[in-house]
C-alpha positions as CSV (number, residue, x, y, z in Angstrom):
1,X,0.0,0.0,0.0
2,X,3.1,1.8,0.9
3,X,4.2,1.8,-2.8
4,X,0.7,2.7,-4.6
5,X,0.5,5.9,-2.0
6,X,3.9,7.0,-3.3
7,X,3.0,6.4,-6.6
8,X,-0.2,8.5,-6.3
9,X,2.2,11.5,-4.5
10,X,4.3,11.3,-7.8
11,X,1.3,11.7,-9.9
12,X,-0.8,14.6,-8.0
13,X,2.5,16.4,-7.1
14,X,4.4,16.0,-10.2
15,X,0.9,17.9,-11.7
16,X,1.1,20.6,-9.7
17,X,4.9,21.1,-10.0
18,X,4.7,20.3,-14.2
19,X,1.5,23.0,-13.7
20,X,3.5,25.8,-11.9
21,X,6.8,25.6,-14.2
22,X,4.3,25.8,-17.2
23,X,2.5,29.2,-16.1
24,X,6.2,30.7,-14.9
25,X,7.2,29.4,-18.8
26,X,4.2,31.1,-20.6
27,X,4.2,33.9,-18.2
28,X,3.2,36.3,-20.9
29,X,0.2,34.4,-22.2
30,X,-1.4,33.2,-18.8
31,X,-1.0,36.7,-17.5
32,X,-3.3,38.0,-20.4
33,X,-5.6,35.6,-20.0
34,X,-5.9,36.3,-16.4
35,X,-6.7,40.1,-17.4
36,X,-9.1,39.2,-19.3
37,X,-11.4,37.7,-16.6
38,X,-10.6,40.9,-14.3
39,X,-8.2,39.6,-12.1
40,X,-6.2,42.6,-10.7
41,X,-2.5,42.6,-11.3
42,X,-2.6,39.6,-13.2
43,X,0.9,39.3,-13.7
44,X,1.8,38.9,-9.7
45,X,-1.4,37.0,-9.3
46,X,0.3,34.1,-12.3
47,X,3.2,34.6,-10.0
48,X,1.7,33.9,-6.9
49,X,-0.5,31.1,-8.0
50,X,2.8,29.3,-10.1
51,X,5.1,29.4,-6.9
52,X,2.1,28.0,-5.0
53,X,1.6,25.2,-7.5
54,X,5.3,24.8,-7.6
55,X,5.8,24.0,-3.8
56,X,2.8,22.7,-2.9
57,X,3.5,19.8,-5.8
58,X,7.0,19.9,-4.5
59,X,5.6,19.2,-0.7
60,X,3.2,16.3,-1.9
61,X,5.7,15.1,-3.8
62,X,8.6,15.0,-1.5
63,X,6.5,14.2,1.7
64,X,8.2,17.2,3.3
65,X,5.9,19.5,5.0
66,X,2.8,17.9,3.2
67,X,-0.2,19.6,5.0
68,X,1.7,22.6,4.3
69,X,1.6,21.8,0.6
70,X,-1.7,20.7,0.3
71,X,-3.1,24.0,2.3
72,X,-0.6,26.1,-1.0
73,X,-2.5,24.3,-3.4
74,X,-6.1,24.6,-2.0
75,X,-5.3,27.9,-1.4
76,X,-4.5,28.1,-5.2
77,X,-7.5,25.9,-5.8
78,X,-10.4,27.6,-4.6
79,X,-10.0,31.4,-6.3
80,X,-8.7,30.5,-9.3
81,X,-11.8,27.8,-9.9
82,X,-14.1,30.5,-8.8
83,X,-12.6,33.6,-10.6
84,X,-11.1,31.6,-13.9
85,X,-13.5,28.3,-14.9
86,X,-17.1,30.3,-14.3
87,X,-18.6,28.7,-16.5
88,X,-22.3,30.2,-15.7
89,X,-20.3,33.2,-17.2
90,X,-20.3,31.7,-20.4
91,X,-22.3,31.8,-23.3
92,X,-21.0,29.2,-25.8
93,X,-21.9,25.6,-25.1
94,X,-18.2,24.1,-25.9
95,X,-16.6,27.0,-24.2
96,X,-18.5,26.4,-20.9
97,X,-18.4,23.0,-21.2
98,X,-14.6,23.1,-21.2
99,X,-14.6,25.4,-18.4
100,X,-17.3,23.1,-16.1
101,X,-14.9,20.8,-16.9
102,X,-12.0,22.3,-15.1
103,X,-13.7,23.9,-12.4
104,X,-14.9,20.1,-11.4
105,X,-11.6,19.1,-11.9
106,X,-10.5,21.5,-9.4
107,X,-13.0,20.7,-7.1
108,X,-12.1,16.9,-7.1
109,X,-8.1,18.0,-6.3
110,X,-8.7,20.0,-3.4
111,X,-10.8,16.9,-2.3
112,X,-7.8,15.4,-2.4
113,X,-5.8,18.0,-0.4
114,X,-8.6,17.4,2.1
115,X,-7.6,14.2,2.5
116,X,-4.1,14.5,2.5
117,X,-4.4,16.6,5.3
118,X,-5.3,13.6,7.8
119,X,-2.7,11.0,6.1
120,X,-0.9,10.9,9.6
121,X,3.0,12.0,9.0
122,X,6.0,10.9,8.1
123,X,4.7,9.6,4.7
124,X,6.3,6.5,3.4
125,X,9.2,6.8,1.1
126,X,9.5,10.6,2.2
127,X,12.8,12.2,1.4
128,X,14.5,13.3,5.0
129,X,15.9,16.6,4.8
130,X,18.1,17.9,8.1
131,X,17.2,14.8,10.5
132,X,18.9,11.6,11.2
């Protein structure tokens, strides 16, 4: 079970990390975007939410510090599913069906940060930083 919870942390985290790198990479692009739903200072806000994906993927990940992580990515999670995939914003049928999509999608992972918050600590397999 050990192994298949590790795996699962390799998965979730490695999502959040992959997802963090790729708004610092198309910084440009998701900052637009994110003006054009109204967020203010939309380029600090991609900041902000990529560092929080970074290191909260990096916490799951890495089992170090993993209710920290998973409270950086809910805390990512919740506003950007509210203020970027409303999809009763949306008029066209594909377009808010691609954003119910996502904001489902979001819901289900911080369902999962939910849960990771009562996985009792050390995690298996966790990398051990500083201790003997």
């Amino acid at each position: 079970m050990d192994k298949a919870f590790f795996a699962g942390r390799i998965l979730f985290g490695g999502f959040f990390v992959r997802s963090g790198v790729n708004l610092f990479i198309k910084l440009d692009g998701i900052t637009n975007y994110t003006a054009s739903k109204g967020v203010p200072l939309p380029e600090l806000a991609v900041i902000v939410a990529a560092t929080l994906l970074v290191f909260g993927g990096i916490s799951i990940l890495t089992g170090q510090y993993p209710k920290i992580g998973a409270y950086l990515l809910i805390a990512f999670l919740i506003p950007v599913t509210i203020i970027m995939h409303d999809f009763w914003n949306i008029d066209d049928a594909v377009a808010r069906g691609k954003e119910f999509s996502s904001f489902l999608r979001n819901f289900t992972f911080i369902g999962a940060c939910l849960m990771f918050l009562y996985i009792p600590e050390p995690w298996a397999y966790s990398l051990k930083i500083g201790k003997k």
